[in-house]
N, C-alpha and C positions, 0 to 999 in steps of 0.2 A: 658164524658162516654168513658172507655175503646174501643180499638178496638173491644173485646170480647164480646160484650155485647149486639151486637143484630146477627141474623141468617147472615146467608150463603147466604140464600136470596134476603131481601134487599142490601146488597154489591154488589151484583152478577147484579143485575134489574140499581143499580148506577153506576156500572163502566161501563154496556152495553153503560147507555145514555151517558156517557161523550166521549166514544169511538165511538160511530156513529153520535152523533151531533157535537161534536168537529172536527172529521174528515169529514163532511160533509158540515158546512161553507163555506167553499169553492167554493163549488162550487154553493149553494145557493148566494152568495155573484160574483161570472162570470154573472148565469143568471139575475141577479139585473142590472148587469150595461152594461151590453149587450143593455140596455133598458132606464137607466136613469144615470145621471152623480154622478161616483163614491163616490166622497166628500160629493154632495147635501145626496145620498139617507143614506149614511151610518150615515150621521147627524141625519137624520129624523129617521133612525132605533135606533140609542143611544138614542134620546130624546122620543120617544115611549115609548122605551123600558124602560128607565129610567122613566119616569112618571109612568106607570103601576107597576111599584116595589114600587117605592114611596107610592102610593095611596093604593097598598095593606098593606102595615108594617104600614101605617097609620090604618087603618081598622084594623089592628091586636093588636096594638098595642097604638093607639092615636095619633095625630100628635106630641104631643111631643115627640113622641120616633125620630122623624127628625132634633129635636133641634141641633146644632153644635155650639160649638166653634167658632171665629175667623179663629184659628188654622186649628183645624181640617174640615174646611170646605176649605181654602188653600191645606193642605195637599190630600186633595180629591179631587180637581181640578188638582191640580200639575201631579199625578198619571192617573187620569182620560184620560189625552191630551197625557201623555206620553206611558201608557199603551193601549188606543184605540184609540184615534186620530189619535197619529201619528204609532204609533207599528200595529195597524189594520187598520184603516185608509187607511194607506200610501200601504199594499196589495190589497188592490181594484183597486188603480192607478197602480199598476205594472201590475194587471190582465188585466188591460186594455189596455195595451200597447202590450200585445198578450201574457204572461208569464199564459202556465196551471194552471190551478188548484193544480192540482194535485205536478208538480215544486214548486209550491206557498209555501203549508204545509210542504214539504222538507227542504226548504230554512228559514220557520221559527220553524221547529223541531232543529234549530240549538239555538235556544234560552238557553239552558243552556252550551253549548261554550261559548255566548258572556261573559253569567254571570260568568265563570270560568277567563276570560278575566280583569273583573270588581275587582273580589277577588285579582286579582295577581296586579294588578295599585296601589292597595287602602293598597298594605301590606301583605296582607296572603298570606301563602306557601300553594298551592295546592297541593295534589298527586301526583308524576309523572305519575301515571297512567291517571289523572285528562288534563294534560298538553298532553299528548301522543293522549287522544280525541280529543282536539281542533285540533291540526299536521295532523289525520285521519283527522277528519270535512272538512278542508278543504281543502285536496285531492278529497273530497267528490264533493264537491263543485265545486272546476276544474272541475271536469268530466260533472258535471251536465247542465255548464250555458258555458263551451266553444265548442267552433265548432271544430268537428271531423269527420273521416270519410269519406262517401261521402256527408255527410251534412256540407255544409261550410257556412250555416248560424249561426247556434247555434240559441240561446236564444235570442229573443232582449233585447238588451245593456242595454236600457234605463230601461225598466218593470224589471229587474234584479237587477237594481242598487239600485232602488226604493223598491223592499223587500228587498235588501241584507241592508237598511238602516233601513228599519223598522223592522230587526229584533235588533238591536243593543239599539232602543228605547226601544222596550219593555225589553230587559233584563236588561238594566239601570233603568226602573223604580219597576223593580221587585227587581232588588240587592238594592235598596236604599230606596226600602218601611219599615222595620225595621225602618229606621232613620227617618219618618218622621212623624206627628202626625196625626194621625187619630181617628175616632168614634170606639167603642169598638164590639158596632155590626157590623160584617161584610155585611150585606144586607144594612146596612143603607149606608155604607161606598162604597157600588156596586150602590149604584140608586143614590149617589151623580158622582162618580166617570162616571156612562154612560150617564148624565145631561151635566158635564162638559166637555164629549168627543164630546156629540153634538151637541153641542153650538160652540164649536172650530170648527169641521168642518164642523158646517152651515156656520159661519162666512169664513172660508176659500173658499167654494164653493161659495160665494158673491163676495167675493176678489177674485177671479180667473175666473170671467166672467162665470162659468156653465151656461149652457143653455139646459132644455129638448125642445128634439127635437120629434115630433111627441106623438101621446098616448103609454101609458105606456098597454102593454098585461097581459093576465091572469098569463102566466109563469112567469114572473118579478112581478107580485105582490103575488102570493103562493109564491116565494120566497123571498122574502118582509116582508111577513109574519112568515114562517119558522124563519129567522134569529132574528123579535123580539122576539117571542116567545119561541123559541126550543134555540137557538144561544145565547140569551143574557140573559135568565130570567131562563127556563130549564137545561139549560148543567149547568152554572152556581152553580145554587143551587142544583146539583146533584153533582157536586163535592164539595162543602164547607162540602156538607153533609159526603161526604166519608174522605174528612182530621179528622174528628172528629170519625169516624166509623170505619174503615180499616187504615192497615197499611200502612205507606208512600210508601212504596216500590211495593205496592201493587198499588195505587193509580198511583205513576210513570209510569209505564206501557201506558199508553193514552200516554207519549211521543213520545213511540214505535209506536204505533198502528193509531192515528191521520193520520200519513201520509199516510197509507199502505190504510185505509179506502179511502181517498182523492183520490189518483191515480186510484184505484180503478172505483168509481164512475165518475171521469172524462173521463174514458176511456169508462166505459159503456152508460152515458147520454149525454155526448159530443164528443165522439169519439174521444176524445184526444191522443194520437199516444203512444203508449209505448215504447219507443225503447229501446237499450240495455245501452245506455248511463247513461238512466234515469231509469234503473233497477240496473247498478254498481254503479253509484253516489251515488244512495238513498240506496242502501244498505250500502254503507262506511260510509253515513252520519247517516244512522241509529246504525252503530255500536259505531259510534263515542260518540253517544251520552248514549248510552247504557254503554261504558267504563264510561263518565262524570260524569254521572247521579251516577252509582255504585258504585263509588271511593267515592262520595263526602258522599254519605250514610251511607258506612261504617267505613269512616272515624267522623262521627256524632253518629256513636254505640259503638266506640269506646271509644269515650272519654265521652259516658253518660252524654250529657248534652243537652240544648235545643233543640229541631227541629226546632226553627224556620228557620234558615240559610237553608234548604232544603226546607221548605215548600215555599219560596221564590224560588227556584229553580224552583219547580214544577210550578207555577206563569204560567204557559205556554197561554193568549189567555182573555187570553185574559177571568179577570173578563171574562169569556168564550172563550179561544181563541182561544185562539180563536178563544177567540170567540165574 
């Protein structure tokens, strides 16, 4: 179905939710592990959440519409670890190490850099304008995560290091999704993909001794909840909805707006510190990515031929990321 082909409406109602739940993760994802250990809970939320997709597309559809390949059930695991495990995953352990919220979404709005990064390794000429983002990005980035001022802590090292890594997973597994075999429906290919994200890191939280410590509160589990539900099954399919519906460029935008929502909300439900550091950084990094993202668009209208290479771009979260 064309972009054109349904109201102004429902576009309007789907890019809300991908913009307030994608940028809200976040911080749904602090208050979780505020409470319970990172790795364990964010397993339990992929295998949740992955089970309850499953069971519906079954109900909708039959179980055979779950059937997979060899292959494609590989290629959905492969994806699965790399795009949520460890690309999301690995942001709940940084949060934990004391890294905002709100720093958190900044640092993976950089996720189309990385992939600009991937294109140039693997052979392609990017834009100079495309190359001129990454240069800002991580100008951006300086500002953001080193100590300045009369703050001579900065950022802790560790929780920093730990998103700045898990941002580089997910845009690897977003650049290299094209190449590898998957199911032809996308929901089938999401509820294998958040199955194999949390089975990796259940198993990782076993292997790394996790331990809950005391009961788990009401606040940690509504946002326990939140995240299955809105984070990994809603935002989701409110965007697969809008690549088929609205224009990419149009959709892109939630690159923009993710962060701004995040900081936002960490400041007002966490009282997380806004400072100016983390208002120039995030703006360079937001610009950065706004050149990236631009350049790579319109060099893809250009030459009239597929979208898919953008629609990988856009890949942001995380099968919600997300999220």
């Amino acid at each position: 179905m064309s972009p054109g082909s349904v109201g102004r409406g429902p576009i309007a109602f789907a890019l809300f939710l991908v913009y307030v739940i994608w940028g809200s993760v976040y911080l749904a994802i602090r208050l979780v592990i505020e409470e319970a250990p990172p790795l364990g809970s964010m397993g339990a939320r992929f295998l949740l959440a992955g089970a309850l997709m499953a069971a519906f597309l079954a109900c909708r559809g039959g179980w055979g519409r779950l059937r997979l390949t060899w292959r494609e059930a590989a290629g959905a695991a492969f994806l699965g670890v790399l795009l949520l495990a460890c690309g999301n995953g690995l942001t709940s352990v940084g949060q934990l190490h004391g890294v905002p919220s709100g720093v958190t979404a900044l640092l993976i709005a950089m996720v189309p850099l990385w992939i600009c990064v991937y294109r140039t390794l693997s052979g392609d000429r990017p834009r100079v304008l495309e190359l001129a983002g990454v240069g800002v990005g991580l100008i951006g980035l300086a500002i953001l995560v080193l100590p300045h001022g009369g703050d001579r802590s900065g950022l802790p090292l560790v929780g920093v290091a730990v998103i700045v890594l898990s941002s580089p997973s997910w845009s690897f597994g977003s650049w290299i999704k094209p190449r590898v075999w998957l199911p032809r429906d996308v929901y089938v290919t999401a509820a294998y993909q958040l199955l194999a994200a949390g089975a990796a890191m259940s198993l990782a939280s076993v292997a790394t001794g996790e331990r809950l410590d005391g009961a788990i509160g009401s606040r940690a589990w509504g946002a326990f909840g939140y995240l299955v539900v809105f984070g990994s099954i809603i935002g989701f399919t409110a965007y697969a909805w809008l690549l088929h519906h609205a224009p990419l460029s149009l959709v892109a935008t939630h690159t923009y707006v993710n962060p701004v929502v995040a900081v936002a909300l960490g400041s007002l439900v966490l009282s997380e510190p806004v400072t100016p550091a983390l208002v120039i950084g995030g703006a360079i990094v937001l610009v950065s990515v706004v050149l990236v993202v631009g350049a790579h668009a319109r060099t893809r209208v250009r030459e009239d031929s597929s979208a898919t290479d953008f629609k990988v771009l856009l890949s942001d979260q995380k099968v919600c990321g997300g999220g």
